[in-house]
N, C-alpha and C positions, 0 to 999 in steps of 0.2 A: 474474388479477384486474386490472380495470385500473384508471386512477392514478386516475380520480374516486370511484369506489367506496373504495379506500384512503386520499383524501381525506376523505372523510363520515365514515368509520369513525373517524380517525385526531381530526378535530372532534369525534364524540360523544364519544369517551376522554375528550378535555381540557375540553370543556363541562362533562362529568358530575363531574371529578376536581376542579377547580377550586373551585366551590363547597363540597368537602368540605373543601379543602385549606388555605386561604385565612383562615377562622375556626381552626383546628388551629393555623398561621403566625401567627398575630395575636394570641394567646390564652395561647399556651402557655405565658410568665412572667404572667402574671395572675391577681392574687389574688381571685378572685371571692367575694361575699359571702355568707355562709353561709344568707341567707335565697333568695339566687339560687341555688342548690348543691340547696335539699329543694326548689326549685318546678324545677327542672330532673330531679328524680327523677320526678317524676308524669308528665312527657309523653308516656313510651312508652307506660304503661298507657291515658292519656286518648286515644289515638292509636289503640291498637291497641282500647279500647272502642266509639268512635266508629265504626270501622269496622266492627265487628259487627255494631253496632246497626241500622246502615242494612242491613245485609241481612240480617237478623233482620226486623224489624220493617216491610219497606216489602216489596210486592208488586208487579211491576207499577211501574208511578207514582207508586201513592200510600200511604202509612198503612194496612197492614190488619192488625187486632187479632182477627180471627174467627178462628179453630183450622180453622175446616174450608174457608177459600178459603186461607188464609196456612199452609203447611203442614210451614214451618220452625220453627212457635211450639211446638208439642209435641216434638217432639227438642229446642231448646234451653232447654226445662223440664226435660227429664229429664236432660241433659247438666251442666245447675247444679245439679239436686240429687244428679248422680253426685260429682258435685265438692266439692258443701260436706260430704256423709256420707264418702265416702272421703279427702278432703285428697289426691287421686293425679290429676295431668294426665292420665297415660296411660288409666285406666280412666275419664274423664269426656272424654276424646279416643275412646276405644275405643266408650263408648256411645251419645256423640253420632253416630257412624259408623254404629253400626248401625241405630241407630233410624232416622235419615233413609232409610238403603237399603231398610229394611221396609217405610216409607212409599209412596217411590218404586216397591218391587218390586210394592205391593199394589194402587198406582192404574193 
């Protein structure tokens, strides 16, 4: 390997680490506010919602809400109502899996 390659390499560690690092360093005696503590509980869900949605719901470029150009809208219909009737990730993971592959296998 030679030394400029182990140079990039050795930048993206410390680039990437740093900013986790840094707030962790600065933070960790700090009494943060209980109203800052439940808005800091939401971000993961809003985060990880956020990005569903956009590929859920966007085809292409743009917004498409039709079932039969946008062909991810029917699997994750049935995938949330695997989920709200059973309350089980795995089996609302398992059907959304299949459904899309049925889709995919049949076009």
């Amino acid at each position: 390997m030679s030394r400029d390659i182990l140079l990039i390499i050795l930048g993206s560690a410390l680039v990437t680490y740093l900013p986790r690092y840094i707030p962790i360093l600065l933070f960790k005696d700090a009494e943060l506010p209980v109203w800052f503590q439940k808005w800091m509980n939401y971000l993961p869900i809003s985060i990880f919602a956020a990005l569903i949605a956009t590929d859920i719901f966007f085809w292409g470029e743009s917004l498409e809400l039709n079932p039969v150009i946008n062909v991810k809208l029917l699997p994750s219909l049935l995938t949330v109502f695997i989920a709200y009737k059973t309350k089980s990730m795995i089996y609302a993971i398992l059907g959304g899996v299949l459904a899309i592959a049925l889709l995919v296998w049949m076009m």
